[in-house]
C-alpha positions as CSV (number, residue, x, y, z in Angstrom):
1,X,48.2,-207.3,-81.8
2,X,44.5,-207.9,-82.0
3,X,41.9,-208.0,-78.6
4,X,41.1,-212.0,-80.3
5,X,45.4,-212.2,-80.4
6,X,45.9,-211.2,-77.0
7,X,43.2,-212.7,-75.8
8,X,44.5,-216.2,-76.8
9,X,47.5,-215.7,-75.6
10,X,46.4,-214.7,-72.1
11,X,44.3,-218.3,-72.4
12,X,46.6,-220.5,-73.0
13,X,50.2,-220.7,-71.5
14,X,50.8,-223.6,-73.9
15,X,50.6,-221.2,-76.6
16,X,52.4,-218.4,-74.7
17,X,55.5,-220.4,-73.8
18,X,55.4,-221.3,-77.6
19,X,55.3,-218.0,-78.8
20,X,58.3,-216.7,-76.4
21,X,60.3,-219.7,-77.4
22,X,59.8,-219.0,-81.3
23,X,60.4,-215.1,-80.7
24,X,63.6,-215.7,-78.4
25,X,65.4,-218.4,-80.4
26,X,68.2,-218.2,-82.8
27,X,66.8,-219.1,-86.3
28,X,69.4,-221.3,-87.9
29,X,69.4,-220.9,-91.6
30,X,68.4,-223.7,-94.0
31,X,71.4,-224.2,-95.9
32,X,73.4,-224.2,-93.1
33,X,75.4,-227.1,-91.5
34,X,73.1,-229.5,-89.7
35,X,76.7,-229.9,-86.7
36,X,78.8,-227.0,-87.0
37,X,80.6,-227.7,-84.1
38,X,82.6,-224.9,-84.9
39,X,80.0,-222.2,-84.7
40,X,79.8,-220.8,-81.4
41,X,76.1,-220.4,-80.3
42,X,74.8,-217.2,-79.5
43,X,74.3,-216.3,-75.8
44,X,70.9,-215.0,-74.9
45,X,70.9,-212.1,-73.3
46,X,69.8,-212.0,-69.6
47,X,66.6,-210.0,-68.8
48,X,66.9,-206.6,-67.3
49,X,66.3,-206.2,-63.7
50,X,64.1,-203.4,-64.7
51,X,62.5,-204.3,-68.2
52,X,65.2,-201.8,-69.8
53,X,63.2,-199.0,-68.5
54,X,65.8,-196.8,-67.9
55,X,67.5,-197.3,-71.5
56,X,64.2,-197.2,-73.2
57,X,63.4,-194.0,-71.1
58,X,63.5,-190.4,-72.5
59,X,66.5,-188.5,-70.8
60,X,64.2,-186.2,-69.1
61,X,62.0,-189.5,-67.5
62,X,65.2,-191.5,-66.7
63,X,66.1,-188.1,-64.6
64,X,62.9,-188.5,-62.4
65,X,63.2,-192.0,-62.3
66,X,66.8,-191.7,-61.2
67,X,65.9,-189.4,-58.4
68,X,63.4,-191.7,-57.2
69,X,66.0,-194.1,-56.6
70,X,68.1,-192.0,-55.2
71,X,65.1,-190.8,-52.3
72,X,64.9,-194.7,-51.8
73,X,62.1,-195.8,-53.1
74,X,61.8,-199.5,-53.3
75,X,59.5,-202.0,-55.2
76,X,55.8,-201.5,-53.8
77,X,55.5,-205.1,-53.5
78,X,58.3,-205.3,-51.6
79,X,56.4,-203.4,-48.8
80,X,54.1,-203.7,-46.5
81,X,50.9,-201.2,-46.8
82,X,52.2,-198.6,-44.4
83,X,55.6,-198.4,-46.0
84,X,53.9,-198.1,-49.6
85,X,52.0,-195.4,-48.4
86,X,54.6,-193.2,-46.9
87,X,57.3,-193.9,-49.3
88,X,59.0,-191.6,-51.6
89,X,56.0,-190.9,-54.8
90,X,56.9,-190.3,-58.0
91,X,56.2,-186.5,-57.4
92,X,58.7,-186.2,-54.4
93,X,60.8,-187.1,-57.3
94,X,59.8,-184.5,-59.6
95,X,59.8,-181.7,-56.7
96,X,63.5,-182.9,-56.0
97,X,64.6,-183.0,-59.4
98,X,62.9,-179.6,-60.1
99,X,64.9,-178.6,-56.7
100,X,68.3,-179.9,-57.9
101,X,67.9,-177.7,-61.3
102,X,67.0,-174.7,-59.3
103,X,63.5,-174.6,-60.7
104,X,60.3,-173.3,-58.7
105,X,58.5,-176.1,-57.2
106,X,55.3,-174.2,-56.9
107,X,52.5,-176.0,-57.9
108,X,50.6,-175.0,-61.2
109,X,48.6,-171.9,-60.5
110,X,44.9,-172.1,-60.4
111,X,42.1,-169.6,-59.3
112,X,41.7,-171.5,-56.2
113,X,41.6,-174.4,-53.8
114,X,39.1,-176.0,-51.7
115,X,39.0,-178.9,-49.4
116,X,35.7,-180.5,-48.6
117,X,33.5,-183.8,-47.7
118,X,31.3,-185.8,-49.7
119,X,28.5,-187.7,-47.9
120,X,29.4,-191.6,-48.5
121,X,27.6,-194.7,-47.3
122,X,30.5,-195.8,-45.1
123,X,31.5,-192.0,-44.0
124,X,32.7,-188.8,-45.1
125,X,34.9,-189.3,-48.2
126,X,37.5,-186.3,-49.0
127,X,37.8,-184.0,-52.3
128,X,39.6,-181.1,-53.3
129,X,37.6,-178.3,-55.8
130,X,40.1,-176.5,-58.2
131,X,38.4,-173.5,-59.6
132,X,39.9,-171.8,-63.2
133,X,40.5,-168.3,-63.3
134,X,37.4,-166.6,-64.9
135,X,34.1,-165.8,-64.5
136,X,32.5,-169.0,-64.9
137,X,30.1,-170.5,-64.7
138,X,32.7,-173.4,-65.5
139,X,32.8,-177.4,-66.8
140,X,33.1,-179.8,-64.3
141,X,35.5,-182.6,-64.0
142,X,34.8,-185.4,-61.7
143,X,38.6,-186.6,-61.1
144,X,39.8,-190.1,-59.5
145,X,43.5,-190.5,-58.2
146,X,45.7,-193.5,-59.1
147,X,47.3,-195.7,-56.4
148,X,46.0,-199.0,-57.1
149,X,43.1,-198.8,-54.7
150,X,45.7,-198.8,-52.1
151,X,48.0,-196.2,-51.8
152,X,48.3,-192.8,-52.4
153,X,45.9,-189.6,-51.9
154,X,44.6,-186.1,-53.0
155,X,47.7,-185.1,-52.2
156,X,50.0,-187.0,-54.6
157,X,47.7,-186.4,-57.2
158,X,47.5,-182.6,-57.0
159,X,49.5,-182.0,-60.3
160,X,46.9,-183.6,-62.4
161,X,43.6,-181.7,-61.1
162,X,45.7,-178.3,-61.7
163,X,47.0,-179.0,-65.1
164,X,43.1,-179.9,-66.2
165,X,41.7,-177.1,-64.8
166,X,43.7,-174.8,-66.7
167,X,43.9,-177.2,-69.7
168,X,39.8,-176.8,-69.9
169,X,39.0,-174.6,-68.2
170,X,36.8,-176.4,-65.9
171,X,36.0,-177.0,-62.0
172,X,37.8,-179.8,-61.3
173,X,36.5,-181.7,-58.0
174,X,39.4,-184.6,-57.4
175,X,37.8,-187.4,-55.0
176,X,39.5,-189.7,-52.7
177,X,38.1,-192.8,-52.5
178,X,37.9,-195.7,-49.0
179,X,41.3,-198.0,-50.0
180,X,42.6,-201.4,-49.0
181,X,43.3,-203.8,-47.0
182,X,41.1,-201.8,-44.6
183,X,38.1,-201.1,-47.2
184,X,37.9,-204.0,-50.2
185,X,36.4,-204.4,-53.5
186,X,34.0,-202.7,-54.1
187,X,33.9,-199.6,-51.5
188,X,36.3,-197.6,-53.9
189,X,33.9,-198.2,-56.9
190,X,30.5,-197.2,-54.5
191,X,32.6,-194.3,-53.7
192,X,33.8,-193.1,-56.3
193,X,29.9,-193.6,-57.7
194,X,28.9,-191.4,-54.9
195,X,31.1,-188.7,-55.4
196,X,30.2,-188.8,-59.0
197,X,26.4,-188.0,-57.7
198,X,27.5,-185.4,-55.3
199,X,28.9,-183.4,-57.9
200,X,26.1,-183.9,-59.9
201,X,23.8,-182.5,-57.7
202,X,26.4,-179.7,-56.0
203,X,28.0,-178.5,-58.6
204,X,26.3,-175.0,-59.1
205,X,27.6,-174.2,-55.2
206,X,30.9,-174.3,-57.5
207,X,29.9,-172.2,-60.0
208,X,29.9,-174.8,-62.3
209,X,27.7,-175.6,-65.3
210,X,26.7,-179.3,-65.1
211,X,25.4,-178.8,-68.6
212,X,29.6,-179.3,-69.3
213,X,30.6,-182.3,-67.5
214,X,33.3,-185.1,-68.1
215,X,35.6,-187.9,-66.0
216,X,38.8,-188.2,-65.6
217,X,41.1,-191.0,-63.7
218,X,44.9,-192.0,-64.1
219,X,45.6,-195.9,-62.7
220,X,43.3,-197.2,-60.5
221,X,41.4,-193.6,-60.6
222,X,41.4,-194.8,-64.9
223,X,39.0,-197.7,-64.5
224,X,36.9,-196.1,-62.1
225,X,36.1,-193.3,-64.4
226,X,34.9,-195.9,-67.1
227,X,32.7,-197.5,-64.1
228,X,31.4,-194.8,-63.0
229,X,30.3,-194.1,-66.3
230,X,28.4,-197.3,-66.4
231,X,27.0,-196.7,-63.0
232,X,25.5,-193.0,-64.8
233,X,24.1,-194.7,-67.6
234,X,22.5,-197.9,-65.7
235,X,21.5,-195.4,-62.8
236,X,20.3,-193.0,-65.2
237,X,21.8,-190.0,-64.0
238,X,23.2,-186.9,-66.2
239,X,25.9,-188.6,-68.1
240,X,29.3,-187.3,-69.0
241,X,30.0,-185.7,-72.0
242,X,33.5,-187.3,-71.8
243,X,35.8,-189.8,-70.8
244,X,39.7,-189.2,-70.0
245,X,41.3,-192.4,-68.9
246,X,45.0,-192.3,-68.0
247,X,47.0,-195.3,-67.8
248,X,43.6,-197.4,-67.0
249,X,43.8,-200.6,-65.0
250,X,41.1,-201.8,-67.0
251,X,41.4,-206.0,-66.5
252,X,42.3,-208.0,-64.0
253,X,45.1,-210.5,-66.0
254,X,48.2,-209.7,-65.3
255,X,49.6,-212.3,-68.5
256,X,49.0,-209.5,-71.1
257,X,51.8,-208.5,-73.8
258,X,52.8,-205.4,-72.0
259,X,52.6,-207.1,-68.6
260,X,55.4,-209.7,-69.6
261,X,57.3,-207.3,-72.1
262,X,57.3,-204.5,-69.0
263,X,57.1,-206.8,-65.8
264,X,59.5,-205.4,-63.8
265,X,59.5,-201.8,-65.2
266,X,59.3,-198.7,-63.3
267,X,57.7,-197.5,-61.0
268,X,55.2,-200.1,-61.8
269,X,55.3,-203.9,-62.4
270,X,53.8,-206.5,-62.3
271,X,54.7,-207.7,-59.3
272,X,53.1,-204.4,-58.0
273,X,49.9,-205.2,-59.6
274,X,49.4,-208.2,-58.1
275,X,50.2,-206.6,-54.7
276,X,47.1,-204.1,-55.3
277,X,45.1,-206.6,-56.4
278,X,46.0,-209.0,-53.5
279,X,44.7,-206.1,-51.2
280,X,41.5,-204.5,-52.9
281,X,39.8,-207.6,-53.9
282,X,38.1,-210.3,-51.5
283,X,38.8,-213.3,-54.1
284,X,39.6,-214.4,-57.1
285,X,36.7,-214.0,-58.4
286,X,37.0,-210.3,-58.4
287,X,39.0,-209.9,-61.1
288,X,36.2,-210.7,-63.6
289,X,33.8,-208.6,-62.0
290,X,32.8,-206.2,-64.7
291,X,33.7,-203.0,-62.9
292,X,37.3,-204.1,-62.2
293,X,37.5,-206.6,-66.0
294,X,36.3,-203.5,-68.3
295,X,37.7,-205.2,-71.6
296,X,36.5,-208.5,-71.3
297,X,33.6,-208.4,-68.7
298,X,31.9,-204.8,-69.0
299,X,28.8,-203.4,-70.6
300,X,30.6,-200.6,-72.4
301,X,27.7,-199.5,-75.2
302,X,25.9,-196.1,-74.4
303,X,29.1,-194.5,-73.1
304,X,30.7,-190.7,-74.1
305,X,33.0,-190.4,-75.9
306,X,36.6,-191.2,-74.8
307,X,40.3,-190.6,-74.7
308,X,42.8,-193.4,-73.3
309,X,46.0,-192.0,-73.0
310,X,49.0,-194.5,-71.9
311,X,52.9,-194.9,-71.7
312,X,55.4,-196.9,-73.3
313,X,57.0,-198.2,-70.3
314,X,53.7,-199.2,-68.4
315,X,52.3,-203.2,-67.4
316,X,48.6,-201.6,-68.1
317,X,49.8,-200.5,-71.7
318,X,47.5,-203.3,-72.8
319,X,44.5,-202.8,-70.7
320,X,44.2,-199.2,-72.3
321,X,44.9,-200.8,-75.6
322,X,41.8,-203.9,-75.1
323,X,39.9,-201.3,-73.3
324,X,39.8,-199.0,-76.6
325,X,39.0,-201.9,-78.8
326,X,36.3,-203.3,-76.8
327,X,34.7,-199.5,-76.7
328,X,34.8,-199.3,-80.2
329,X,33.4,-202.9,-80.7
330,X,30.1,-201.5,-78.2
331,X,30.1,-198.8,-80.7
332,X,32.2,-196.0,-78.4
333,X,34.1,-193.5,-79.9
334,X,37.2,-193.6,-79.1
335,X,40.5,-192.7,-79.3
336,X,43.7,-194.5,-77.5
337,X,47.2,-192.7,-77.7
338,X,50.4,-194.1,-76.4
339,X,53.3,-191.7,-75.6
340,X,56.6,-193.5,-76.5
341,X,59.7,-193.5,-73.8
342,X,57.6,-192.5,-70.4
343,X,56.3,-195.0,-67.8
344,X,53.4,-195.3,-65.8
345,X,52.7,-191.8,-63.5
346,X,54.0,-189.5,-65.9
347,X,51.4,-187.4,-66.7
348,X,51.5,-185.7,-63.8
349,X,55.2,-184.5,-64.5
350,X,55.0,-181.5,-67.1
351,X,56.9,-179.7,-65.1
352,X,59.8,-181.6,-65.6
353,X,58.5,-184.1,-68.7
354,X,57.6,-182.5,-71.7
355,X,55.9,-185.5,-73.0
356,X,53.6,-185.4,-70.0
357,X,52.7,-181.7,-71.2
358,X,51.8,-183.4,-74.5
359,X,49.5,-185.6,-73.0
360,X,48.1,-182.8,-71.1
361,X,47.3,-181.0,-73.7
362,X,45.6,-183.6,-75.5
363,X,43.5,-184.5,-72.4
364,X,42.7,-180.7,-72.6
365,X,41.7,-180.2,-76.8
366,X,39.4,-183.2,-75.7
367,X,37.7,-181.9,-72.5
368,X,37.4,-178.6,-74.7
369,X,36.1,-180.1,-77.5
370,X,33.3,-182.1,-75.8
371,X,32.6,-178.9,-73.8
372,X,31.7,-176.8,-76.9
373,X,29.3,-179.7,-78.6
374,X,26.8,-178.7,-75.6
């Protein structure tokens, strides 16, 4: 489906409740009976509580999902802040499954770990530096967590920073980022910005050569690497030589095709977007801002090249996939991937998803590849 396609179809509900009825309905055929009474008409089949995720799931994915059911995780929207925060994650699941298969639960090896503080407007704002082994002196990766501005920490997202460190072989500095209710629209964005400029400016204390430089983000931490792109480019500061977005929120409609085909799909629907949305952004009004609405809103030209890598299974499927068309429209290079029978979070999960080592690896031959161009 075309950006112009989906675009009309997010416009006008008209139209959408037109297209559903067409695609849903029993087509009767012409030279059939105008009354068979006798024919018995076909039942529709009710929806699935969980947009078929499970049977559209590869066996290895349903097993994490299944044990993230089992550790009682519940709908995020469901929830109030506090729960969402401290509820099972995705990677309790992984670590439990790994567990129940008696499988080490070690995190990925890297050289080593640091914990520090960025100087923010509104405070100190934390990071974690994952060094490579080798002698350096290393890429740097500016890396944003997911968590829908709202949940979620360096912590949760430790898989990721370790996997892309060895992946290309880079420094990788993973930033936190001021979340709602308590901190709206846009302190995660000026954040994220200023973390961005920190590493800029600190990343020889690291050993790193910011000669080799790219940003990565899954979710939430997705869009704000393509912001914070723009903010390089309009601030003029060094710009990256690449882009990984994971899983991007990259809009703020929440009527897109893979929004209604995966609304209630795990762990992330729509329902669950709305809920972040409802408590990053002030208004309305927010969601066209052009640092939250990157597809529709968003001065995109003059950015690095970029990889959008997304999941079957996943609401945002469709933001990644307008995101990557309006890039290449502002003349972007570009290249959007979507890995068939995993939901939203899985890249994180090589350990027990293969397909979320695939993806891994293709983050990785990217990073590398814009690394050895400089």
């Amino acid at each position: 489906m075309t950006l112009r396609t989906q675009k009309l179809l997010r416009a006008s509900p008209i139209v959408l409740a037109l297209t559903m009825l067409v695609a849903t309905s029993p087509v009767q055929a012409l030279d059939a009976p105008a009354n068979d009474a006798a024919a018995p008409e076909e039942e529709m089949a009710a929806p699935s509580d969980d947009s078929g995720t499970m049977e559209r799931a590869s066996e290895e994915m349903g097993a994490v999902l299944e044990k993230l059911k089992e550790l009682g995780a519940k709908p995020i929207h469901t929830l109030t802040v506090e729960e969402a925060r401290t509820q099972p994650t995705p990677a309790d699941a992984v670590k439990a499954l790994l567990e129940e298969q008696g499988k080490s639960t070690e995190p990925e090896e890297v050289a080593s770990t640091e914990d520090i503080l960025i100087p923010g407007s509104a405070g100190d704002i934390p990071a974690r530096v994952y060094t490579p082994e080798g002698e350096g002196p290393f890429p740097v990766i500016v890396y944003y967590h997911g968590g829908g501005w709202v949940i979620a920490d360096l912590d949760v997202y430790d898989a990721s920073p370790r996997a892309l460190a060895n992946q290309a072989q880079a420094i990788v500095v993973s930033s936190h980022y001021r979340q709602g209710p308590e901190d709206k629209f846009p302190a995660a964005h000026d954040d994220a910005n200023a973390a961005y400029e920190y590493v800029v400016e600190n990343a020889g204390s690291w050993n790193g050569n910011i000669d080799q430089l790219a940003i990565v983000g899954e979710s939430a931490g997705g869009g704000l690497a393509v912001s914070v792109a723009m903010h390089a480019r309009d601030a003029k500061l060094i710009m990256p030589d690449a882009i990984v977005s994971v899983y991007p929120i990259a809009g703020g409609e929440t009527d897109t095709p893979s929004y209604l085909e995966n609304a209630n799909a795990m762990p992330l629907g729509k329902a669950d977007m709305d809920w972040f949305f409802e408590h990053y952004l002030s208004s309305a009004e927010d969601r066209n801002d052009p640092r939250i609405d990157l597809y529709d809103e968003a001065d995109l030209s003059g950015l690095p090249p970029t990889t959008i890598i997304n999941a079957e299974i996943d609401p945002l499927l469709s933001d990644g996939e307008m995101l990557a068309e309006a890039m290449t429209a502002a003349g972007v290079e570009v290249e959007q991937r979507t890995f068939d029978s995993v939901t939203h979070e899985f890249f994180g999960m090589a350990a027990a998803v293969p397909l979320a080592l695939e993806a891994q690896n293709l983050a990785g031959e990217k990073l590398r590849s814009a690394f050895a161009d400089e």
